[in-house]
C-alpha positions in Angstrom: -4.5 -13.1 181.6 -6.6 -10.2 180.1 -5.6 -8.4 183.5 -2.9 -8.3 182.3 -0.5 -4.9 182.1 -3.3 -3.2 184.3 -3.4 -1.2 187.1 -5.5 -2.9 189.9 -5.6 -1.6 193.2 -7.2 -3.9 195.6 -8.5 -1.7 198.8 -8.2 -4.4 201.9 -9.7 -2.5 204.9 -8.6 -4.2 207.9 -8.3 -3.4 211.3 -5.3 -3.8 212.5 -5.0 -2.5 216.1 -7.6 0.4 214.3 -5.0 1.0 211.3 -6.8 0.1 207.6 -3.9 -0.7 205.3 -3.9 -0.7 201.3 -1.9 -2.9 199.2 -1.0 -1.7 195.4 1.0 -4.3 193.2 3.4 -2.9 190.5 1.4 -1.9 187.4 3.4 -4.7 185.2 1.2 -8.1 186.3 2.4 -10.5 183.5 6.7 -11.0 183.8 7.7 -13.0 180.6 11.4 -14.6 182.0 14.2 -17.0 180.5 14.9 -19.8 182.4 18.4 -18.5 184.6 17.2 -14.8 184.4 16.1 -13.0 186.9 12.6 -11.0 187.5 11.7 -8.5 190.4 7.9 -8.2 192.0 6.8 -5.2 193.8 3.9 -4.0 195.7 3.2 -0.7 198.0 1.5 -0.9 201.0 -0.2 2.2 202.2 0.6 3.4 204.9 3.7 1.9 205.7 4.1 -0.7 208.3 6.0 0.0 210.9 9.5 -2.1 211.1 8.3 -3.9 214.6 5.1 -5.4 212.7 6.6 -6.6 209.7 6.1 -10.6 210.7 2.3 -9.5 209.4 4.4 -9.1 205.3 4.7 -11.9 202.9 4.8 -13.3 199.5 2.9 -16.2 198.7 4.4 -18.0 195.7 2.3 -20.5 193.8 5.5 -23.1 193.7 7.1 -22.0 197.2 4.2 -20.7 199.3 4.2 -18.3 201.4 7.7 -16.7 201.5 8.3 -14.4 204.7 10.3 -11.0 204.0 13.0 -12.6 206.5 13.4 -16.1 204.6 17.2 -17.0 204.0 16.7 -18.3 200.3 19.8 -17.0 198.7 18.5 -17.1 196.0 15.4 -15.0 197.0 16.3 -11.1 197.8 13.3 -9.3 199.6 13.4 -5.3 200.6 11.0 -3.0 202.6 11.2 0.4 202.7 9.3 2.0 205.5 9.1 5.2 204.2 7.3 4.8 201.2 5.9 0.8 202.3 7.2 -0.2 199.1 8.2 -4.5 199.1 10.2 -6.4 196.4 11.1 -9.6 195.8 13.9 -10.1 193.5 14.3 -14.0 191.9 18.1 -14.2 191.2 18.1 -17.1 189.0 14.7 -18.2 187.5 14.1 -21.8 187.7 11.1 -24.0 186.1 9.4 -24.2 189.8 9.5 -20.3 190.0 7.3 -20.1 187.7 3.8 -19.2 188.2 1.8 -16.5 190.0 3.1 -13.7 192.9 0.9 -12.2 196.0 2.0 -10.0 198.5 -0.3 -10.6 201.4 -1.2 -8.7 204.7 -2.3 -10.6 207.9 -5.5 -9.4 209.7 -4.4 -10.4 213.2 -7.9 -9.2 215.0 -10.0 -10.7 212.2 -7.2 -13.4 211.8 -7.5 -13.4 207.8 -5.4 -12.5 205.1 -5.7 -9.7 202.6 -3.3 -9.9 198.9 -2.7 -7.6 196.5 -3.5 -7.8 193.3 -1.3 -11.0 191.9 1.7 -10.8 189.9 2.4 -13.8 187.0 5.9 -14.4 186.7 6.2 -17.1 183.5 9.6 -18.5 183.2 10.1 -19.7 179.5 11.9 -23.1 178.9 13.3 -24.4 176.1 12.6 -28.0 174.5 14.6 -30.6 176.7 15.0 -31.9 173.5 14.0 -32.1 169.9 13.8 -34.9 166.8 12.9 -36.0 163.6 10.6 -39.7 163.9 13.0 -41.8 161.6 16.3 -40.5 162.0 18.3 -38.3 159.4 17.8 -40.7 156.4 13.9 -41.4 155.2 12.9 -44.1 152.6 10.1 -42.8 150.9 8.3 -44.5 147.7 8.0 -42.2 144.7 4.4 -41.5 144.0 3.6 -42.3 147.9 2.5 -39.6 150.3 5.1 -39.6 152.7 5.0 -38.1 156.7 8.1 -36.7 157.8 7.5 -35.8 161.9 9.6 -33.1 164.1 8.9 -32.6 167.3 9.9 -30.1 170.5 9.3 -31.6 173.9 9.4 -30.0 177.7 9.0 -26.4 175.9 6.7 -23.7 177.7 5.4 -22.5 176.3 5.4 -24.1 172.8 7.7 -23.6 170.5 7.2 -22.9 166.5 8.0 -25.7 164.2 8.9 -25.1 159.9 10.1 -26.9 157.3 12.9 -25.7 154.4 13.3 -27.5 151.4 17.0 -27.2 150.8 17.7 -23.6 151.5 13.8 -22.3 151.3 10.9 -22.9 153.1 8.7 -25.4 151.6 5.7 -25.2 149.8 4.5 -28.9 151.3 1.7 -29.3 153.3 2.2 -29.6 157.0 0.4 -29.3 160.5 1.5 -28.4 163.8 0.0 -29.7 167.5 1.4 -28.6 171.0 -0.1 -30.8 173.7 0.8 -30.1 177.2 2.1 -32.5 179.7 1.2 -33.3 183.4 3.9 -31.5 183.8 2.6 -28.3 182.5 5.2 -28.4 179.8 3.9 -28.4 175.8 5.3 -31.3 173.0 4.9 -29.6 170.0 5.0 -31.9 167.0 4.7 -30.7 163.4 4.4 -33.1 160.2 5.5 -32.4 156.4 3.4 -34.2 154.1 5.1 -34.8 150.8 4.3 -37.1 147.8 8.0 -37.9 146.0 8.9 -38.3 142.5 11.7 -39.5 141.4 13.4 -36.3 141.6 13.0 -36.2 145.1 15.5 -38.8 145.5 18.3 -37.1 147.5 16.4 -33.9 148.4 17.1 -32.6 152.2 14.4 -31.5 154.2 15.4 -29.5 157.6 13.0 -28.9 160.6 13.6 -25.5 162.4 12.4 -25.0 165.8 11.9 -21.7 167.1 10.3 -20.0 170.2 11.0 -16.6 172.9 12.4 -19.1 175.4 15.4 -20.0 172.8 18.3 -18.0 172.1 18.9 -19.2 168.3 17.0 -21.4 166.2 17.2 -25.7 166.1 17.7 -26.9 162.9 17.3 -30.7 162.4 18.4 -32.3 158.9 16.5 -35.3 156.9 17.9 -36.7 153.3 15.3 -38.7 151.5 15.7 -41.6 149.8 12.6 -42.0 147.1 12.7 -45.6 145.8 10.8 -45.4 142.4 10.5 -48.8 139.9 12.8 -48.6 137.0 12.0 -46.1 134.0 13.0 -47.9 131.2 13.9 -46.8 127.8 15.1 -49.3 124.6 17.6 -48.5 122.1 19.3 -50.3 119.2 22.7 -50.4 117.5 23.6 -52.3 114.8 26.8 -51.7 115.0 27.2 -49.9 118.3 26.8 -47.3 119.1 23.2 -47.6 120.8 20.7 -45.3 119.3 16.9 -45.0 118.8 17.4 -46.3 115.3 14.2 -45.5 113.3 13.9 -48.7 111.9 16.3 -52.2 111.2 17.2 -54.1 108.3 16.6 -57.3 107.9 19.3 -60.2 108.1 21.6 -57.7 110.0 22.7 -58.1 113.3 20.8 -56.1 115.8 21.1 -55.5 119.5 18.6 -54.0 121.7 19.8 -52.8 124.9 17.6 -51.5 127.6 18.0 -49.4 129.8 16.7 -48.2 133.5 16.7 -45.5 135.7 16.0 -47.1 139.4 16.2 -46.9 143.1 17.4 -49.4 144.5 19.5 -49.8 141.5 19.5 -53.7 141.8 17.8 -54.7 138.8 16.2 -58.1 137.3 15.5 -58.5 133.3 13.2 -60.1 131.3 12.3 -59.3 127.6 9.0 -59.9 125.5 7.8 -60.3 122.2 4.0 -60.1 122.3 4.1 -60.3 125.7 5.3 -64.0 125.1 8.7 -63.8 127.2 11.9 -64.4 125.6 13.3 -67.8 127.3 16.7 -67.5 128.5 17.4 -63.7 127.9 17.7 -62.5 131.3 20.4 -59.3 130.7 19.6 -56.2 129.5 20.7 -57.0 125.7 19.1 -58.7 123.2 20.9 -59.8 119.9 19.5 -61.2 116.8 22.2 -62.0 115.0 20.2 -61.7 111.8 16.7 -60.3 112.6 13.6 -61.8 110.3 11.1 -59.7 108.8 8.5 -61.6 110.4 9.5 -59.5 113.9 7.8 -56.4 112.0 5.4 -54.4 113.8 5.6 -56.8 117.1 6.2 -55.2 120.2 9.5 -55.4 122.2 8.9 -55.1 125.7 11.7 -54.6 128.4 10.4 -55.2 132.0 12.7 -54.1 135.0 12.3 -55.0 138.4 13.6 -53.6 141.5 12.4 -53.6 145.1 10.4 -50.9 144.5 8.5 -52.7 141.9 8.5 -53.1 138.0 8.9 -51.0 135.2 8.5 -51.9 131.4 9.3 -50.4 128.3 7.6 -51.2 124.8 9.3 -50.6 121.4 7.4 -51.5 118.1 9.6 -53.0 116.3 10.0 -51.7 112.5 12.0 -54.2 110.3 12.8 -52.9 107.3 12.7 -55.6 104.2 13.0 -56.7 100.5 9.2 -56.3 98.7 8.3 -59.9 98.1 5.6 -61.1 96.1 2.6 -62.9 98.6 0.6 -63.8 95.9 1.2 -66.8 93.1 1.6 -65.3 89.8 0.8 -68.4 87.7 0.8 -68.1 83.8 -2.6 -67.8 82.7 -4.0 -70.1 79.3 -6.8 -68.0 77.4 -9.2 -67.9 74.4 -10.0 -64.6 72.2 -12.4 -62.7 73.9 -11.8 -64.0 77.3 -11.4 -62.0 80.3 -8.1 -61.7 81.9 -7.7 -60.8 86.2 -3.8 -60.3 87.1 -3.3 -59.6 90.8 0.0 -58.9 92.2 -0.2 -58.2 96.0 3.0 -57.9 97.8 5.0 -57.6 101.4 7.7 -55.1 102.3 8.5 -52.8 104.2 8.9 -49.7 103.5 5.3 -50.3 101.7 6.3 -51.2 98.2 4.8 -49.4 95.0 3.6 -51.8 92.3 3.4 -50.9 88.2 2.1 -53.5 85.5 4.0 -53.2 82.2 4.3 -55.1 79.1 8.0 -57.3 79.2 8.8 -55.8 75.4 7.6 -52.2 76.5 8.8 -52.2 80.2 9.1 -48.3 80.1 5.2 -48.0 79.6 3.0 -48.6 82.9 0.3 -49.9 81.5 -1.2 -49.5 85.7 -0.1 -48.3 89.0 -2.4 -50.4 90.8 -2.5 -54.0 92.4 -5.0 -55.4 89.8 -4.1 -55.6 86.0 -7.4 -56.4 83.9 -8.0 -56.7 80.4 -11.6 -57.1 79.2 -11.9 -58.9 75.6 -8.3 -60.8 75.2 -6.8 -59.9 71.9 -4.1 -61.5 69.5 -2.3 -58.2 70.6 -2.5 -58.8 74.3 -1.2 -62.2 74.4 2.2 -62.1 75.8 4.8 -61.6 79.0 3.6 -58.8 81.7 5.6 -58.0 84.6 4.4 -57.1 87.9 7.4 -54.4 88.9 7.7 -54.2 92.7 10.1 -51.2 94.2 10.3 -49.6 97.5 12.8 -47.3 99.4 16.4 -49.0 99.9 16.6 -52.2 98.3 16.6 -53.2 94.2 13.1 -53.9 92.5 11.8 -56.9 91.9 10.3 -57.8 88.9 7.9 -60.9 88.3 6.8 -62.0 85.0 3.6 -63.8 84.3 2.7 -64.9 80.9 -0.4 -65.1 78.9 -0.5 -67.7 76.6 -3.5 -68.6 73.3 -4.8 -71.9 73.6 -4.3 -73.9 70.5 -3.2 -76.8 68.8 0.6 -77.5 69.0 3.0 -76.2 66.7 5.9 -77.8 65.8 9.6 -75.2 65.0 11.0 -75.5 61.7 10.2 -75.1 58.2 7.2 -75.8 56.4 7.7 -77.5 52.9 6.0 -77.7 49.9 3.9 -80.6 51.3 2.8 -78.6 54.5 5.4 -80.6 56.3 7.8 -78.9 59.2 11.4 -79.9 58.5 13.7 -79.6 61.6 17.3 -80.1 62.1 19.2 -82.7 59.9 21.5 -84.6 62.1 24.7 -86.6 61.3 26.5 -89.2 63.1 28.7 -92.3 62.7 27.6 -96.1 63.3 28.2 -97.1 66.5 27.6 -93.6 68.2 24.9 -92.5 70.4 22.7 -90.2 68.9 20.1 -87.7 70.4 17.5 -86.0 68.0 15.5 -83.2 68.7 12.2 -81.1 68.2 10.0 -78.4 69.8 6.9 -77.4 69.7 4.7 -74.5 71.3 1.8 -76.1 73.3 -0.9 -74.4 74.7 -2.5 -76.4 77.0 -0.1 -78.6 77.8 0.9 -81.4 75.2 -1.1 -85.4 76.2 1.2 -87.1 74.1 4.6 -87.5 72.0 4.8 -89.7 69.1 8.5 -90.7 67.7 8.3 -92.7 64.2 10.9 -94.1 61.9 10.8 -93.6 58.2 8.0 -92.9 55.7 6.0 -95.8 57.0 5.8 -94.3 60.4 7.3 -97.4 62.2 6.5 -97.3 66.1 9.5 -97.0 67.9 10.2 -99.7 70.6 11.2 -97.9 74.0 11.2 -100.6 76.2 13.6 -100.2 79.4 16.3 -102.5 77.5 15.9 -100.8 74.1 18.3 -98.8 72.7 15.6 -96.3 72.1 14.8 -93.4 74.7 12.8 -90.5 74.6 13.0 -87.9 77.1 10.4 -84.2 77.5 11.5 -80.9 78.3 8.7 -78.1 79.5 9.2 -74.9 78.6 6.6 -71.5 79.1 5.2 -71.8 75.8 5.9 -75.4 74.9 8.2 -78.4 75.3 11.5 -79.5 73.2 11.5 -83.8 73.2 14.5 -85.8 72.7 14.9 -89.2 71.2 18.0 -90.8 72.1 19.7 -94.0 70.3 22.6 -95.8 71.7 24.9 -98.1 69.7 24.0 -96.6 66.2 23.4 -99.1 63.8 23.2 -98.8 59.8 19.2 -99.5 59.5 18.8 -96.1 62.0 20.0 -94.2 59.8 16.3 -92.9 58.5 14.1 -89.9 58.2 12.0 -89.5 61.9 8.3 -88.4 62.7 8.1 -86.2 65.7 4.5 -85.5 66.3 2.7 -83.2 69.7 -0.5 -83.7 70.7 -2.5 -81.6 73.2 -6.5 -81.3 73.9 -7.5 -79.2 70.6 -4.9 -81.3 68.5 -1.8 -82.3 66.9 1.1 -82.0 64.7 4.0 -83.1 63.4 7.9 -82.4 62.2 10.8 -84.6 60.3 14.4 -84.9 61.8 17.0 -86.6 59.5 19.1 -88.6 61.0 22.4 -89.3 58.2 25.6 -91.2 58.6 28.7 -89.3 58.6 31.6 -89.9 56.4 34.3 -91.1 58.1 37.3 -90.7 56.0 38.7 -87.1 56.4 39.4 -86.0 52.7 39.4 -82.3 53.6 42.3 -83.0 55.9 44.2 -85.4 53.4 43.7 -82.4 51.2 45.2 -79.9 53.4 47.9 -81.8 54.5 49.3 -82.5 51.0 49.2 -78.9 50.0 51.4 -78.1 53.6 53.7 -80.9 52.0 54.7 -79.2 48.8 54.9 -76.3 50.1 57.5 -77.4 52.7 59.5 -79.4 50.4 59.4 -76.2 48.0 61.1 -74.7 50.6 63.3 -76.7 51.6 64.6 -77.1 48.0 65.2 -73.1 47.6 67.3 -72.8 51.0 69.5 -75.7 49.5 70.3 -74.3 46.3 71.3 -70.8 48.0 73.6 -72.6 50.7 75.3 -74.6 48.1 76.0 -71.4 45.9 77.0 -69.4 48.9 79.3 -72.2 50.3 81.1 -72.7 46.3 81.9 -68.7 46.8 83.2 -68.7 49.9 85.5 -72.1 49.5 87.1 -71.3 46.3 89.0 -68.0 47.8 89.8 -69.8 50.7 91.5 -73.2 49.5 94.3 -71.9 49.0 95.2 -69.6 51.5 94.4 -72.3 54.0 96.4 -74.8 52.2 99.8 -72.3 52.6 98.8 -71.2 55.7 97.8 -73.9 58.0 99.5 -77.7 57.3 97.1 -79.1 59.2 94.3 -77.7 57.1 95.5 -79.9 54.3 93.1 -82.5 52.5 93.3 -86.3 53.9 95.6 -88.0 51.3 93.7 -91.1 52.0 90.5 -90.3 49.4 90.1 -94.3 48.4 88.5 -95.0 51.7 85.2 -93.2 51.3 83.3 -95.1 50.1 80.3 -92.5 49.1 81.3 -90.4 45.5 78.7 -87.8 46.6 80.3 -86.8 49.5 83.2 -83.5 49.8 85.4 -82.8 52.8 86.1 -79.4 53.7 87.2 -77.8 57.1 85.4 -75.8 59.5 87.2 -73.5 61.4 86.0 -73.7 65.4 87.6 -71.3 67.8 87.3 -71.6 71.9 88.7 -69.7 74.2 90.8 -71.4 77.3 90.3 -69.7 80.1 86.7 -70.5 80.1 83.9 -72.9 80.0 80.6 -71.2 80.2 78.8 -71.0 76.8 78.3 -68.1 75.4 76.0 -67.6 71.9 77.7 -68.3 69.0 78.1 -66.1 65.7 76.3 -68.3 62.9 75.8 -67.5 58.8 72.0 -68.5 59.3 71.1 -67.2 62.7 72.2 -66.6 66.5 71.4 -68.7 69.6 71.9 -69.9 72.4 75.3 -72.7 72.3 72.9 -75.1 74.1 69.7 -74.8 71.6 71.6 -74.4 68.0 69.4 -74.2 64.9 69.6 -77.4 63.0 70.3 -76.6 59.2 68.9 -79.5 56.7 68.8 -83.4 58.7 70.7 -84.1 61.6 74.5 -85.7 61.6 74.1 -89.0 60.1 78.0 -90.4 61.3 80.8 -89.4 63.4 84.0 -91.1 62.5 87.2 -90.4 64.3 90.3 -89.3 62.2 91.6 -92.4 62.6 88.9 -94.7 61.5 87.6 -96.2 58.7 84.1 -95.4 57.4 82.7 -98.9 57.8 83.9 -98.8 61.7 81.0 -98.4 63.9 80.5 -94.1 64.4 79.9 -92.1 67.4 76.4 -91.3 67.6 75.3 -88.3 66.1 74.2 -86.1 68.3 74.4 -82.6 69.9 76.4 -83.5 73.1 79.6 -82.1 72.9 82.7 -83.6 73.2 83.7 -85.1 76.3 86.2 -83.0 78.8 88.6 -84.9 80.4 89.0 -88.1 78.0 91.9 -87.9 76.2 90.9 -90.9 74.0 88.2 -88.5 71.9 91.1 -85.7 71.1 91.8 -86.0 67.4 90.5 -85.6 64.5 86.8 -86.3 63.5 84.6 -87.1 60.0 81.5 -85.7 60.3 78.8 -87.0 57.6 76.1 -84.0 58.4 74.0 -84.4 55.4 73.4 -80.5 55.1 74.1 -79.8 58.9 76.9 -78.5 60.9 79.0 -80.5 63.7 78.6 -79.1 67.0 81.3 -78.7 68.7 81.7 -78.3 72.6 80.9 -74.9 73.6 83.9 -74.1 75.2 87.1 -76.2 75.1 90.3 -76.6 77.2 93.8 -76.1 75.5 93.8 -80.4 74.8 91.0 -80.2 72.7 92.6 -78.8 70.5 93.0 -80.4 67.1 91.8 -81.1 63.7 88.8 -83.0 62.8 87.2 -83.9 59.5 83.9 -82.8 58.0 81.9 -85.1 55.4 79.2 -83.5 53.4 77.2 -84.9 50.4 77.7 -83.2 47.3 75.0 -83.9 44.0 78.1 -83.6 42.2 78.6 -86.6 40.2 81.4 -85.7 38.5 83.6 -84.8 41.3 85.7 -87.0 43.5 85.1 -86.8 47.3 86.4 -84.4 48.8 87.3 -83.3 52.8 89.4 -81.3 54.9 90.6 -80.5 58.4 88.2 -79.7 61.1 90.9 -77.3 63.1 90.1 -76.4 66.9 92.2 -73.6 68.1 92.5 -70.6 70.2 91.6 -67.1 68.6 91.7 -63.7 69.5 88.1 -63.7 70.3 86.0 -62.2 73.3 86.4 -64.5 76.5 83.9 -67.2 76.7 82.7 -67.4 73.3 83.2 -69.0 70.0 82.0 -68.9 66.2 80.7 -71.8 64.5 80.4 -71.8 60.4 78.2 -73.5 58.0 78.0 -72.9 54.5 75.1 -70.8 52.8 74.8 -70.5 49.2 72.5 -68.1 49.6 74.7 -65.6 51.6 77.1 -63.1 49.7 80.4 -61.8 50.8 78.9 -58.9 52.2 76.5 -60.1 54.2 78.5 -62.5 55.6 82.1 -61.1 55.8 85.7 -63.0 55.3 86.6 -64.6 58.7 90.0 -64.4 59.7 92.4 -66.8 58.3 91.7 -69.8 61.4 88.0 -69.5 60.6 87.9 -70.2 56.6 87.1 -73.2 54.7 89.6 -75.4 53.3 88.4 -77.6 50.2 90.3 -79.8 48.4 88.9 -80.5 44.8 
């Protein structure tokens, strides 16, 4: 090959009936060809050989042999010119057994040998028969893998190049390339990408181009990849929806985590952990505490994924916020003077809570800002209540109180007398009750003993299960309060009692009077009796004015009535009542007759309803009918009107009201009308009985009502004007 494109002149003397010929091939040695072109060889022999000795001219072809300048290939074309002994051999359509290297050689007849020219290399370039990529168009790859993806170019010659584009560019990616060549003589060229895959690989298309001289255009061969990579998992919260990488959660809320994966394959299993202890039964990818503890805070949360490709986890620490709570007992603390006094109040929360110690009467004064409250040398001054004040971020404070509290003797409540001793409550009940006494006392340490005793003597008290004695203790921060109970009081209880505490550095000791009560209620007898008179006092005034009133008003009217109205006049029949203090005089009752519905009535003391009328003085005392004699049996007096639809109860009536008015029906049809009689008492002595007419009748009134009339002594003309002439009062003295 490195003779190539050179000029060599190979001088073959022979002798040749005494003629030396030389043989010069074309200056081009190397003929590069397309498989289907076709390529032309020439040589010049010097001098010419004469046309009758031309069987002595031929090409020797590595693939054909030797190739006379008569063959009848077609698709061979060989010319001589005998002038200037130039010979060509023209290949009309290379094929792949054309190729290879071209001699024209002379035959030495006398010498019987051969002499060539200088040789001619005709390569015919081929094309891959075909070309791939190992795996077909789709690869599986693992993210995080090295990964071979293979192209390769068989039956080329000579080899062909081989690249790689990523997308639309050339790659970056490592790769190699081999050409191995056949039996055949033909090359296999194989080139191989070497790519590692994330996940972002997933999808990516890699395409092999094949290139070479003996191809017209370029191959391209296309390859997806498909990276499998194990789930990325991330965790978020909502509590409510939507899901959000919440900071932190509250506790007793409802809360549900939801993980979440990226993954190829996308076929995913579940499984959530708290400190890597797995969560039984939760195999989605929520988790729901419907009211999440305080006692999850600060574990972690994992969410494991799995897919074919393998697993992938994510951890959240959980952060659950919470109320500060105290962890520590906060117990009230008993001390001497001088002592030395260690409160500690450690707490829990989260947020971290802040902690201030301050006096319960001064709680606006921090007395410290720390954990620890000491005080050195305990003073009267320092005994009291301090509180331990928790706060933190988003819930109320907290505030515990501890107590620090003298040890002494007891000491009873109450009142210290002139004798040094404490007087409690005095208590009173009635025989037969159950009575429950009382006393307290501050005791510091806590009381041994309670002694109960009757009386100056200090008489034991018996509290046997089936006494009727019972005491009963109370406990309190600074003390107790004890109760003696007696059942079924009798009149020897009733007694001065001893209540007396005792604790380890003493006693003492208070009295509780127990008095009877007096049962007779004088202050009510008392109070009653002064309502009394002043009702009857009362009573006695309206009287007197309705009397007066009702003299006015009768004397104008008798006579009118008596010309007027016939039926207004007096009963002649005076002898049968039998009562000398009692009057008759009319009342004048009007109704109208279309209608029944009551209406309020018009009324010289006051207005109301038809069915609730005022009652003036005492109820009726006797009803008589016109008709009847005062010792017959009388209707009953009462306010139910008169019966509609009995004709047996029209007439006239006697009405003994003793200061009240008859009430008529509220509304009456036309046969109700009539005349009835009205009996009143009179104080009068020296009068005779005396009565009138009752008369019923229609009047020119407003529909649906109707007046009623009493008399009032206390009413004047003007405040209660004339009525008309149906209305007035007939009296017959």
């Amino acid at each position: 090959m490195g003779l190539l494109r050179l000029s060599l002149i190979l001088w073959t003397i022979c002798a040749v009936r005494g003629q030396e010929y030389t043989i010069q091939a074309q200056d081009e040695l190397l003929i590069e060809r397309k498989i289907g072109e076709s390529v032309t060889v020439e040589a010049t022999v010097t001098p010419p050989v004469p046309n009758d000795q031309l069987s002595i001219l031929f090409w020797s072809i590595r693939s054909l042999g030797r190739v006379p300048l008569n063959s009848n290939d077609t698709n061979l074309l060989q010319t001589y010119n005998p002038v200037t002994g130039k010979v060509s051999l023209t290949v009309r359509s290379l094929q792949k057994s054309l190729n290879g290297t071209y001699i024209l050689q002379l035959f030495d007849v006398v010498n019987a040998k051969y002499a060539h020219s200088a040789t001619i290399n005709v390569v015919v370039l081929v094309p891959p028969s075909s070309s791939s990529i190992q795996g077909g168009d789709v690869h599986t790859a693992k993210a995080g893998t090295p990964y071979d993806i293979v192209c390769q170019a068989f039956g080329s010659y000579p080899e062909v190049e081989i690249s790689w584009l990523e997308g639309s560019i050339e790659t970056s990616e490592s790769q190699q390339t081999t050409a191995v060549m056949g039996v055949d003589k033909y090359y296999t060229t194989t080139n191989t990408l070497t790519i590692t895959p994330t996940m972002a690989y997933h999808g990516r298309e890699y395409t092999c181009v094949i290139s070479g001289k003996q191809m017209d255009d370029e191959q391209f061969i296309t390859s997806t990849l498909n990276v499998q990579y194990i789930p990325v998992v991330s965790i978020a919260a909502s509590s409510p929806p939507p899901y959000a990488d919440l900071p932190y959660q509250t506790e007793n809320t409802e809360v549900t985590f939801l993980c979440s994966a990226d993954a190829q394959p996308s076929q995913i299993t579940w499984k959530w952990f708290i400190d890597e202890e797995e969560v039984a039964g939760e195999t989605s990818n929520t988790l729901t505490y419907s009211s999440v503890s305080h006692t999850l805070n600060g574990k972690d949360l994992k969410c494991e994924a799995t897919n074919s490709a393998g697993t992938g986890s994510k951890t959240h620490k959980l952060n659950i916020h919470y109320a500060p709570r105290l962890t520590s007992s906060l117990d009230n603390l008993e001390v001497d003077l001088g002592s030395r006094v260690d409160l500690t109040c450690e707490t829990d929360g989260n947020p971290t809570p802040s902690i201030n110690w301050v006096r319960a009467d001064k709680p606006e004064a921090i007395i410290t800002g720390s954990t620890r409250l000491t005080i050195a040398s305990i003073t009267m001054a320092d005994i009291g209540s301090y509180q331990c004040v928790v706060t933190a971020t988003g819930f109320p404070k907290v505030v515990h109180t501890v107590h620090i509290l003298l040890r002494a003797p007891p000491k009873m409540h109450g009142t210290t007398g002139a004798s040094g001793s404490r007087t409690l409550e005095e208590y009173s009940y009635s025989q037969g009750q159950t009575a429950v006494l009382s006393c307290s006392a501050d005791v510091v340490p806590e009381y041994t003993d309670v002694i109960w005793t009757k009386g100056s003597a200090g008489t034991p008290i018996n509290f046997a299960p089936d006494s009727r004695f019972s005491k009963h203790v109370e406990k309190s921060v600074h003390g107790i309060t004890t109760m003696l109970t007696i059942k079924d009081l009798a009149t020897t209880d009733f007694d001065d009692y001893n209540c007396t505490v005792v604790n380890a550095l003493g006693s003492d000791s208070a009295l509780v009077t127990l008095s009877q009560t007096d049962d007779f209620p004088w202050k009510w007898v008392v109070v009653g009796a002064v309502i009394a008179v002043v009702i009857a006092i009362v009573m006695s005034v309206a009287v007197c004015c309705c009397r007066k009133k009702y003299q006015n008003k009768t004397s104008s009217a008798g006579s009118t009535t008596s010309d007027n109205n016939s039926r207004d006049q007096p009963i002649e029949n005076k002898d049968a009542l039998n009562d000398p203090l009692t009057f008759y005089s009319s009342l004048s009752v009007v109704s109208n007759t279309t209608d029944n519905s009551t209406k309020k009535p018009t009324d010289c003391m006051e207005q109301g309803d038809a069915s609730s009328l005022p009652e003036y003085g005492l109820r009726p005392i006797d009803v008589w009918k016109n008709n009847q004699d005062t010792n017959a049996t009388p209707y009953p007096a009462t306010d139910s009107p008169i019966e509609d639809g009995k004709p047996e109860l029209y007439g006239s009536y006697r009405v003994n009201t003793m200061g009240t008015s008859f009430k008529p029906h509220s509304a009456y049809p036309t046969e109700n009308y009539g005349s009835y009689r009205v009996q009143h008492p009179r104080n009068d002595l020296h009068h005779a009985p005396q009565y009138s007419t009752l008369p019923i009748r229609p009047s020119m009134l407003p529909p649906n009502e109707f007046n009623r009339f009493s008399y009032d002594n206390e009413l004047n003309d003007d405040e209660f004007p004339e009525p008309p002439l149906e209305h007035r009062l007939a009296t017959n003295v």
